[in-house]
C-alpha positions in Angstrom: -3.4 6.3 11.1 0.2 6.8 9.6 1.5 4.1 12.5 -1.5 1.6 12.0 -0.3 2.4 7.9 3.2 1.2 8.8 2.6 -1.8 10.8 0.0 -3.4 8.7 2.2 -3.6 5.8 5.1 -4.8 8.3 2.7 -7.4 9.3 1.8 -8.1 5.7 5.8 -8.3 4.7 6.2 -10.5 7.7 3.3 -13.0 7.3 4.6 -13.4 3.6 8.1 -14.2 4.7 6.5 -16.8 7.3 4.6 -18.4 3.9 7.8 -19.0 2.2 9.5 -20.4 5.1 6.5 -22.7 5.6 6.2 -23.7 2.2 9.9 -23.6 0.7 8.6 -21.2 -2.3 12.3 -20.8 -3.1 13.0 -24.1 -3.7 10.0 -24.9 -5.2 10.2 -22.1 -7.7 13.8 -23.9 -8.0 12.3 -27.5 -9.2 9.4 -25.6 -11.0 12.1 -23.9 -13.4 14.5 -27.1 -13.4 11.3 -29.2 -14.5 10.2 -26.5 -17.4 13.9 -26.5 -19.2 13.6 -30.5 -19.1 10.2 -30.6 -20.9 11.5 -28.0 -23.4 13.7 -30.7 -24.9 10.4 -32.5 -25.9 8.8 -29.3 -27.9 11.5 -28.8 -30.6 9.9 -25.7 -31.6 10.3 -24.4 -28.2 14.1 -24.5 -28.0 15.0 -21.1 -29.1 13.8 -20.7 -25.4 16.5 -23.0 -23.8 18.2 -20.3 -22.4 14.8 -18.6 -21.2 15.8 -19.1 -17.3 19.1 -18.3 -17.4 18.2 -15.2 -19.1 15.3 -14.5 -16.3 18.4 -14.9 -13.6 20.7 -12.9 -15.5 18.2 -9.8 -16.0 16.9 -10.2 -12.8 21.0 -9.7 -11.1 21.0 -6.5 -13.0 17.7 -5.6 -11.5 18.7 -6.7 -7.9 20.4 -3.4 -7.4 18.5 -1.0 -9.4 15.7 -2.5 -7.0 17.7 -1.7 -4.2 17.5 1.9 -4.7 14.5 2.2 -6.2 13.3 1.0 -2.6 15.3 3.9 -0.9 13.6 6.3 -3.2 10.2 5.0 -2.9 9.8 3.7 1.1 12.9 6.2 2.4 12.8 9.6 1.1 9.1 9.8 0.4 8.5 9.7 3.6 10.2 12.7 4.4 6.7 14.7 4.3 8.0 18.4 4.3 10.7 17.3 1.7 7.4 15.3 -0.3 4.3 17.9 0.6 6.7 20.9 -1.0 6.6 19.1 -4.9 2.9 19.9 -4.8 4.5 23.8 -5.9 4.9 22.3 -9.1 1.8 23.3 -10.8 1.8 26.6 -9.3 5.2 27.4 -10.8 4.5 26.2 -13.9 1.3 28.0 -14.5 3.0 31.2 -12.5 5.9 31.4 -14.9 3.7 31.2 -18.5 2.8 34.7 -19.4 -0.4 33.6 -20.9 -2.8 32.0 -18.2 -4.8 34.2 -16.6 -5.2 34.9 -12.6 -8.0 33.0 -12.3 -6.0 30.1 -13.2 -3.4 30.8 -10.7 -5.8 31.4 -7.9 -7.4 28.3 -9.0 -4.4 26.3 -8.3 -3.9 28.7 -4.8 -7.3 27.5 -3.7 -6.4 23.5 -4.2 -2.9 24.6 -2.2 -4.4 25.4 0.7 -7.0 22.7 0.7 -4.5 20.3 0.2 -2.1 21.8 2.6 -4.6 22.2 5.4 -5.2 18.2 5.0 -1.2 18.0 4.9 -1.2 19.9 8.7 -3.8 18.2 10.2 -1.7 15.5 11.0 1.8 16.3 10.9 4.0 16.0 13.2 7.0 18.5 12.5 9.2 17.0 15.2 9.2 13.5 14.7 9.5 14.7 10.7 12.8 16.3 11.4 14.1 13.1 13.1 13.2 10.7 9.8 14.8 13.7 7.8 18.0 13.4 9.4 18.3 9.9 9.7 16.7 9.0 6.0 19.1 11.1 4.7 22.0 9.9 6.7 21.0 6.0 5.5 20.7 6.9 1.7 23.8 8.6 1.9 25.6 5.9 3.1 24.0 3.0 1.0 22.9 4.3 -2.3 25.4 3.8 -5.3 27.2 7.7 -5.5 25.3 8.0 -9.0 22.1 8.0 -7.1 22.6 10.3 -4.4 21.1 13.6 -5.0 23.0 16.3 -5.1 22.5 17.9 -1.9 22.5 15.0 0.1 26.0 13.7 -1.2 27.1 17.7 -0.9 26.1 17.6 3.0 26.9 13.9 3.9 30.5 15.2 3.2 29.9 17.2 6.6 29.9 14.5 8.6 27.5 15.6 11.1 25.0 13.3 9.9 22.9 16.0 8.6 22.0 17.6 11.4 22.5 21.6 10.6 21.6 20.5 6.7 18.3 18.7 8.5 17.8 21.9 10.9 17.9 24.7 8.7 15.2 23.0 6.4 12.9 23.1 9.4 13.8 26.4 10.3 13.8 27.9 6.4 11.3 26.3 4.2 7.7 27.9 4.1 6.2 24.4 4.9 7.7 24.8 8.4 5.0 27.3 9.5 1.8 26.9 8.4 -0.1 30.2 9.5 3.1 31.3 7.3 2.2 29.5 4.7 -1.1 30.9 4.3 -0.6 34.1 4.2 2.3 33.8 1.4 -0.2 31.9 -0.5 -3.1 34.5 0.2 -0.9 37.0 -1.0 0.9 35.7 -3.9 2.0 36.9 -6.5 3.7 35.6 -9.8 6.8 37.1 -8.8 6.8 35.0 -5.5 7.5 31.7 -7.4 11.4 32.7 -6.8 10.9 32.3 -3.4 9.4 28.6 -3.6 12.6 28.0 -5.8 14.6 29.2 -3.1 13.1 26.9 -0.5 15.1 24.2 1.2 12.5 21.3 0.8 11.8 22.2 -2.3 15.1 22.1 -3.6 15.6 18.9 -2.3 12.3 18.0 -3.8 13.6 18.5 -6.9 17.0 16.8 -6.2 15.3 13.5 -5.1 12.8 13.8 -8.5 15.6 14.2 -10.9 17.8 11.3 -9.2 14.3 9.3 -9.1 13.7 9.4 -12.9 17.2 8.7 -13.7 17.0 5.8 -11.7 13.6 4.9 -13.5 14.6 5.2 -17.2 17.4 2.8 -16.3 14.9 0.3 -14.1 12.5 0.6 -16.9 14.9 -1.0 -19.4 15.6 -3.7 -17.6 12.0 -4.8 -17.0 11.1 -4.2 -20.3 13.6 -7.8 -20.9 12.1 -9.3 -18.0 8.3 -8.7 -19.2 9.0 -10.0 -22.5 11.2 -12.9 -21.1 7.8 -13.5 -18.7 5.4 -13.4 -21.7 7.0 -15.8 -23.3 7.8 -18.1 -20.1 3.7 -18.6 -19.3 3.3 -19.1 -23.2 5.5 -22.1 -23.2 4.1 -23.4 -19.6 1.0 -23.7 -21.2 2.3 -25.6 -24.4 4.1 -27.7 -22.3 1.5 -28.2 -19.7 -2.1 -28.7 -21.9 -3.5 -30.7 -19.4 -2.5 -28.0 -16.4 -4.7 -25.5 -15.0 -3.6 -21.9 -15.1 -5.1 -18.9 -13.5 -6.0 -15.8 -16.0 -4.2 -12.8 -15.7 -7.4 -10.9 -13.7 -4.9 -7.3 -13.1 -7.3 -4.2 -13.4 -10.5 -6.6 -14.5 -13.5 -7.9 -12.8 -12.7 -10.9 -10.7 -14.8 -13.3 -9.4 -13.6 -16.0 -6.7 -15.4 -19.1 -4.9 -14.6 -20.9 -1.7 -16.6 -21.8 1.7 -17.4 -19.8 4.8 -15.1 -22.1 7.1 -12.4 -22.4 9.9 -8.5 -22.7 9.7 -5.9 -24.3 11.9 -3.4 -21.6 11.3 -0.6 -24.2 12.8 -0.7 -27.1 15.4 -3.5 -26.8 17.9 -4.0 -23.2 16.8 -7.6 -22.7 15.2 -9.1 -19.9 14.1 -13.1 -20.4 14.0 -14.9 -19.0 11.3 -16.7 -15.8 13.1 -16.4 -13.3 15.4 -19.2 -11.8 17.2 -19.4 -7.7 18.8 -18.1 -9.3 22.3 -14.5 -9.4 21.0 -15.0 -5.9 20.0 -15.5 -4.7 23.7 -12.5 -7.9 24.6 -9.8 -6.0 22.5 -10.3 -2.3 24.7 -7.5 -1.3 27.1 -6.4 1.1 29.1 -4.8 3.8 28.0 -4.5 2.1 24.6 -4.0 5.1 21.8 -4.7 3.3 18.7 -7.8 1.0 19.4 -10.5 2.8 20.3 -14.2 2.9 20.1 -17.0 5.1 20.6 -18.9 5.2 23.7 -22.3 4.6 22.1 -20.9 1.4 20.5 -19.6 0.3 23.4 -23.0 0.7 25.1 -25.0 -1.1 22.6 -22.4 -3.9 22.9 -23.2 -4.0 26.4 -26.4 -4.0 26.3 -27.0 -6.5 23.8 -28.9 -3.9 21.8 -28.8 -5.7 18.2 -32.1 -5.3 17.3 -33.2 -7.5 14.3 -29.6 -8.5 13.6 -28.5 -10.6 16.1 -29.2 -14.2 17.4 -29.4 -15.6 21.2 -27.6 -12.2 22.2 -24.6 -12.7 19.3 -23.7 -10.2 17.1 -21.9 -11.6 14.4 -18.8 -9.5 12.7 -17.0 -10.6 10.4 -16.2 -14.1 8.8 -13.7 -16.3 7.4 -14.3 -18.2 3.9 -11.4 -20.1 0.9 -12.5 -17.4 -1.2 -9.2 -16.0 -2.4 -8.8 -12.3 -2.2 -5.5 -9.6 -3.1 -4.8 -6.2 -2.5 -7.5 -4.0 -4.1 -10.3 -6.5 -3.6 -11.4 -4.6 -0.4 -14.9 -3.5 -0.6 -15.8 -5.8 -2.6 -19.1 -7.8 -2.1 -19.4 -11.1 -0.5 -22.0 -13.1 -1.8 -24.0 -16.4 -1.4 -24.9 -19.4 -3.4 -28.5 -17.4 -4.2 -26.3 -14.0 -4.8 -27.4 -12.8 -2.0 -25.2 -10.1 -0.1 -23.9 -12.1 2.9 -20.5 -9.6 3.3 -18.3 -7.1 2.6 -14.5 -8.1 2.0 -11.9 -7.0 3.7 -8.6 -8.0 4.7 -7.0 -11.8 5.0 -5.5 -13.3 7.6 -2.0 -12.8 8.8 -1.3 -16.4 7.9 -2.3 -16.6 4.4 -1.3 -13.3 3.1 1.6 -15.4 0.8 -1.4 -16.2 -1.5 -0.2 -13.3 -3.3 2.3 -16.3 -4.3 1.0 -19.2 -3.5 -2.3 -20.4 -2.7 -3.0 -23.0 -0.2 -6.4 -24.2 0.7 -6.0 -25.1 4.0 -4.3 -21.5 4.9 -5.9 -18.9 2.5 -8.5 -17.4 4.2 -10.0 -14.1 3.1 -12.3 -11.8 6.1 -15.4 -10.4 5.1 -17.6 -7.9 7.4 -20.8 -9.2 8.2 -23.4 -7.7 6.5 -25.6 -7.8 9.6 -22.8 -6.1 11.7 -23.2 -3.7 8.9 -27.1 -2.8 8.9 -26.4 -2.7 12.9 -24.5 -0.1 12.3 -26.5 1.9 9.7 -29.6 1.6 12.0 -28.5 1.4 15.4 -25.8 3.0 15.6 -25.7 5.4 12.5 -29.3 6.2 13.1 -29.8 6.4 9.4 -32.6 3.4 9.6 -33.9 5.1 6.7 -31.6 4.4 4.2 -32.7 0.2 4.7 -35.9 1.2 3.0 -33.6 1.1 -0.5 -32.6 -2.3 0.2 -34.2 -6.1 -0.2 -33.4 -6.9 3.6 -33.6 -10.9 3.5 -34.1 -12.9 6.6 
């Protein structure tokens, strides 16, 4: 799951770079900004905000770099899990080391420990951890500005062996490295024992990374505190320059409703994608060997079989569809519906090609995917077994 994580948003990052190739965002934002300081001279009230752009560019340059780091500390060392899984010891030291909670408390926050940590082993890979320690460590060493580095990463990349021993002995040391150890230092802890989580190696660095982290923040927060203002009042003056334009409203954290059409795209020349897929492609994807796409047997049979009950159509399943409905991240899971409001789909995902509506929307690209609601009762009642829970629902036909 942490590989099919990765390489989604890789593919996300790369069909958004493809969008701006193919439509020349860059320069359009260039002849967008270029246009607004022109019409400016026409609103004398507005000219206080002459310099509005040049402002944007010059807060943005001091951003560039903060941004830079900010990156490191966010996609590089996070991902160091034993380094990241040991900062959940912050409660427990906290609560530990103030003479008035109670036990109960504490063993409260022992139980949620060893919950969380179970979850944390269940898929970690100790090994291949160790190998993104040493060579995060020996990147952010090497790139970060030296006022950024924490502490014991700029103390070992003096070493020069690329962090190896430094890398090692946190494997070897920390009480993440072991989980049966683990457990029974948490079954039998005591307040006292908080020293030792102080002493540990990941946690340490834990700590390091944190305190670099909100340096870095209070500094990046500054800066976009200019640029949110300098935005604010760069949509206000579009839209007294522009009365006759159409602007989108600002639909962050509210409901938001879209419309568009279930239809097909020609994702480039010759190259169309139609506008369903049906359970066959689900059985054309399987391969050999294949460790990430997988499916279970008794889907697989009822594929084969052509067992669709009520939901399909001249032995078609349908899956999913396309539509011009435009979607963004945290619209999955939201319903799909039809002209009558009827619950046609679930949404989803979009397609590689038009992820750069996040930017830019294009009609002829931006297609949105929704899961077929009929592939969905298929699986609630044939597959699931759990037929029973249609008899909430209004199934219309």
């Amino acid at each position: 799951s942490k590989y099919s994580t990765l390489e989604n948003y890789y593919k996300k990052w790369q069909g958004e770079l493809l969008g701006f190739k193919r439509f020349d965002l860059i320069n359009e934002k260039k002849i967008g900004e270029k246009e607004f300081n022109e019409k400016l001279k026409n609103f004398p009230e507005l000219l206080k905000d002459s310099t509005l752009i040049s402002q944007y560019d010059s807060f943005n340059e001091i951003a560039k770099p903060l941004n830079f780091v900010n990156d490191y500390f966010v996609e590089a060392l996070s991902a160091i899990e034993i380094v990241n899984a040991s900062a959940r010891f912050k409660t427990l030291i906290s609560i530990s080391g103030d003479s008035t909670n109670r036990e109960k408390k504490i063993n409260d926050e022992i139980l949620k420990l060893k919950k969380d940590f179970r979850e944390f082993y269940r898929n970690y890979n100790a090994s291949l951890d160790l190998k993104i320690c040493k060579a995060v460590l020996s990147i952010s060493y090497s790139n970060l500005a030296k006022q950024y580095i924490p502490k014991k990463i700029f103390i070992e990349g003096r070493r020069k062996d690329n962090f190896k021993k430094y890398c090692s002995q946190i494997y070897k040391n920390s009480l993440l490295a072991d989980s049966a150890g683990l457990m029974k230092f948490l079954n039998s802890f005591k307040r006292n024992d908080v020293k030792k989580i102080l002493k540990d190696p990941a946690y340490s660095l834990s700590l390091n990374i944190a305190e670099n982290q909100t340096k870095l923040q209070t500094n990046l927060r500054k800066v976009n505190s200019h640029l949110s203002q300098l935005q604010r009042n760069y949509i206000r003056d579009l839209i007294l320059i522009n009365q006759t334009g159409k602007f989108y409203p600002d639909a962050n954290s509210s409901l938001r409703v879209s419309y568009g059409k279930v239809e097909s795209v020609e994702v480039n020349d010759g190259m169309l994608f139609n506008y369903f897929t049906t359970a066959d492609g689900i059985l054309d994807k399987l391969k050999a060997n294949d460790s990430v796409y997988k499916i279970p047997q008794k889907l697989s049979e009822l594929i084969k079989n052509r067992n669709y009950g009520r939901y399909g159509s001249g032995g078609i399943l349908p899956v999913a569809f396309l539509s011009s409905v435009h979607t963004t991240n945290g619209n999955s899971g939201s319903p799909t519906l039809n002209s009558k409001g009827e619950l046609i789909g679930v949404n989803y995902d979009r397609i590689w090609e038009g992820v750069v509506s996040d930017y830019y929307y294009d009609e002829k690209h931006g297609r949105n995917i929704s899961l077929d609601i009929r592939y969905a009762l298929f699986i609630i009642e044939k597959f699931g077994n759990a037929g029973w829970l249609l008899n909430e629902m209004k199934i219309v036909n």
